[in-house]
N, C-alpha and C positions, 0 to 999 in steps of 0.2 A: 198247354197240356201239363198234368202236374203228372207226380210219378205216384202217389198213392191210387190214379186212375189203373195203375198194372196191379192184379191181385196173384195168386200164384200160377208158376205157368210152367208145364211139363216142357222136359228135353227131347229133341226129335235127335235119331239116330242119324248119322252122316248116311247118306244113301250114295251110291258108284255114280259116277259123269255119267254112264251111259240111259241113266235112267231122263235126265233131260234131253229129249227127243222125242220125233213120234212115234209113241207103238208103234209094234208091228203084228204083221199076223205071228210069228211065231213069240211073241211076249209070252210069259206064263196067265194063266185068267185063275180067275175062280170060278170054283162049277154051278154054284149057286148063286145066285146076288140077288137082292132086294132094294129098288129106290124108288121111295115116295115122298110126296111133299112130307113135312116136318106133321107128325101128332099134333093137335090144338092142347095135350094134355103134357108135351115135351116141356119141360122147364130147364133143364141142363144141357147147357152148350158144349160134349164130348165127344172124344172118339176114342174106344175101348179097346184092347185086344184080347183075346181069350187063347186059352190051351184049344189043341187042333187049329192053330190058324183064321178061327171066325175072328172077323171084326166087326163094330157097330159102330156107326157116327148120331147123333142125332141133334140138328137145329143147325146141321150143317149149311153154308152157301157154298154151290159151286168153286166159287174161289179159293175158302177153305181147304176143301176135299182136293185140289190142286195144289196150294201147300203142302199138303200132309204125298198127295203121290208123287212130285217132284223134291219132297225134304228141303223147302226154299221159304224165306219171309214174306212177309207179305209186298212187302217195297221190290221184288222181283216176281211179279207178277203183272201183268198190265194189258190191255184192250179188252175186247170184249165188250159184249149189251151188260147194260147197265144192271141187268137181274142178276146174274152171277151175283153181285154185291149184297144183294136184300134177298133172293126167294130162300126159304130156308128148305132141306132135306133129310130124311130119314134113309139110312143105310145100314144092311145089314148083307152080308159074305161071309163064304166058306170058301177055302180052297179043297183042290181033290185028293181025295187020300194019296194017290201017285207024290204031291208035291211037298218038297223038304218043309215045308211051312204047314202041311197037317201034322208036323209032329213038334211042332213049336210048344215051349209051354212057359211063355214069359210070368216073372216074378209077381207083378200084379197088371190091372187093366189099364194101367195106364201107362206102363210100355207102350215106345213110339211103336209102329210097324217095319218088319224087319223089310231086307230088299227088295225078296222076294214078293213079300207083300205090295210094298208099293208100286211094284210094275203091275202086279194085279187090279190093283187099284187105280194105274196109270189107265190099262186096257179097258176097264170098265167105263171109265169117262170116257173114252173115245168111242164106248157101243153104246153106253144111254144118254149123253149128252150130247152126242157127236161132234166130240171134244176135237180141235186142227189148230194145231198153235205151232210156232218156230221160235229160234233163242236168237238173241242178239248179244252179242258181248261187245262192251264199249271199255273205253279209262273212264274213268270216274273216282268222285273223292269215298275215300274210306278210312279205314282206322285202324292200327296196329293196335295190339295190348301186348307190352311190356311190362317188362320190371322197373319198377321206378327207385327213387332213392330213400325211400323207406323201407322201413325193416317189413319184413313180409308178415303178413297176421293171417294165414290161413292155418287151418287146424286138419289134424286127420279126422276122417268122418266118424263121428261116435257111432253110426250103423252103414258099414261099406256097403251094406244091399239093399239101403234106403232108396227109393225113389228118386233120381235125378232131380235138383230145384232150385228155382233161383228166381226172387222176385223183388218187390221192393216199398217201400213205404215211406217213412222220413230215413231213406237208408238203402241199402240194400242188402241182402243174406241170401246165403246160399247156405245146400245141403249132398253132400255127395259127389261133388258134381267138378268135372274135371275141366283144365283151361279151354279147350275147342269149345268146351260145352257151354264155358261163359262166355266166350266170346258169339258163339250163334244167339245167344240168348239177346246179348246186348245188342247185336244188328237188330234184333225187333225193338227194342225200346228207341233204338235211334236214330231209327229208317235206313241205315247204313250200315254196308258187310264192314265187320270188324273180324280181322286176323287174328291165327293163336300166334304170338311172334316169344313169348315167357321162357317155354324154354321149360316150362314145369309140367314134369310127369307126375300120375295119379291121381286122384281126388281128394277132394277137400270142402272142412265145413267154414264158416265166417259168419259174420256180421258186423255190420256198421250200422248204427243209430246218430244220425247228425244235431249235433246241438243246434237247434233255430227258433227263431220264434216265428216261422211259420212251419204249422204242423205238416205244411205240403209244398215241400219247397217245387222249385221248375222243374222239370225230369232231367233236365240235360244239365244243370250246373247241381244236381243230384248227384247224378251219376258218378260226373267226371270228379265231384266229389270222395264220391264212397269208394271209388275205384283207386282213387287216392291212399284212401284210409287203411287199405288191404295190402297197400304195399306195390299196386299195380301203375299203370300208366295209361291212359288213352293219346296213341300220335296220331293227328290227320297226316296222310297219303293221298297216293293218287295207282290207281292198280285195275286190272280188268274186272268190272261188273255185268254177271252175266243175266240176260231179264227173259221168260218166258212171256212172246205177246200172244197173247187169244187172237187167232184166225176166226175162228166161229166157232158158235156153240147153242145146243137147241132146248128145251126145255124137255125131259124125258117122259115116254109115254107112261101113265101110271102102271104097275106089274099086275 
C-alpha cells in the first residue's frame, strides 16, 4: 500500500467510553431518520453535520456508519456478514428540538458529530439495522508518539478555526490539528491505535515533503519518516486494544 492512496481525511471528535456498548432504550434518538440504500446519482463518500443538529451520510456501508457512531477506526471493528463492507447507504437525521444537539451550529459540514449525536446515531443502527455487537479488549501492539530528538517543526495554525486535517502524499501535513488528533489519525493509516504520549498542548500546522525518487514511497517507512521530520517519534508498545465485534446485523427496511 503506498501513502499517496490516503487523500485528505477529516478529524473525528473523541467521543465518552460509554458510548461503546449497547444502546439502550433510554439512549438519546433522533426524531426523524432516513435510510436508504445509496442514490445511483451519489458520487461523494461523506457525512455532513449541519446547524439544528441534522446529519447526512451518503455512500455510506454499515461499517462506516459504525465508525463514525462509536468514534473508532476501522482496524477496531470486526465480524459481521460480509455486506456491511460493500452495501452502500443514504442517511439523513434530525434530532428533537428537546435535545442539546438541536441547538448545535458546528463551524462547517464537515464537523465530526458531537456525543450526543453519536449515541443517536448508535440508537439508530440498532432500530434499522438491528445492529447487537459486544467489545472485547485484549494487549496488543501499538504505538506511542513522542517527542523525539529533533527540533520540533510544528507551526501555530495560520487559521485556528480551520477545519481539523492531516493527510499525506510523498510526506505528510497537517492543518489545525492538535497531538490526540494526530495520533487517531495515524491509527488509521497504520491499522494500529497510536497514543498522544508528546506532552504538546494546542494545535498546530506542518509539513513534510520527502526527498525520493519514488513519488510514492511505502506508507509506513513514509510515515515513520515524516513523523520524524516534525520532531516526533513513533514507539512500538504493547497496551490494551479495545474491538467492537458485530453480533448481527440486518439489512434495513426501505422508509
Amino acid at each position: 500500500m503506498r501513502l499517496s492512496a490516503y487523500l485528505t481525511i477529516g478529524l473525528a471528535a473523541v467521543a465518552p467510553a460509554e458510548l461503546l456498548g449497547q444502546p439502550t432504550a433510554a439512549a438519546p434518538a433522533f426524531e426523524v431518520a432516513s435510510v436508504k440504500p445509496a442514490s445511483p446519482q451519489d458520487r461523494v463518500i461523506a457525512l455532513f453535520t449541519y446547524p439544528g443538529g441534522r446529519i447526512t451520510a451518503s455512500l455510506y456501508t454499515l461499517e462506516m456508519l459504525i465508525e463514525e457512531a462509536f468514534d473508532v477506526p476501522k482496524f477496531q471493528v470486526s465480524g459481521g456478514p460480509h455486506w456491511i463492507q460493500v452495501d452502500r447507504f443514504d442517511l439523513e437525521a434530525k434530532p428533537p428540538a428537546s435535545s442539546p444537539s438541536s441547538k448545535a451550529n458546528p463551524p462547517y459540514p464537515k464537523a465530526p458529530p458531537n456525543a450526543e449525536q453519536r449515541q443517536m446515531l448508535a440508537a439508530l443502527l440498532a432500530d434499522r439495522f438491528q445492529l447487537h455487537f459486544h467489545r472485547e479488549t485484549r494487549e496488543g501492539p501499538i504505538y506511542l508518539l513522542v517527542r523525539g530528538s529533533q527540533a520540533l517543526k510544528l507551526h501555530k495554525p495560520q487559521d485556528p478555526n480551520a477545519f481539523p486535517w492531516a493527510g499525506g502524499g510523498n510526506g505528510l501535513q497537517g492543518a489545525n490539528i492538535t497531538m490526540p488528533q494526530l495520533a487517531t489519525r495515524l491509527s488509521g493509516f497504520l491499522g494500529r491505535q497510536v497514543l498522544d504520549r508528546t506532552g504538546l498542548a494546542g494545535s498546530f500546522d506542518f509539513k513534510v515533503e520527502l526527498a525520493s525518487g519514488d513519488p510514492a514511497p511505502d506508507v509506513l517507512s513514509s510515515i515513520f519518516a515524516s513523523v520524524q521530520a516534525i520532531g516526533l517519534k513513533l514507539e512500538a508498545s504493547k497496551g490494551p486494544v479495545e474491538t467492537i465485534v458485530i453480533d448481527h446485523a440486518e439489512k434495513p427496511l426501505e422508509n
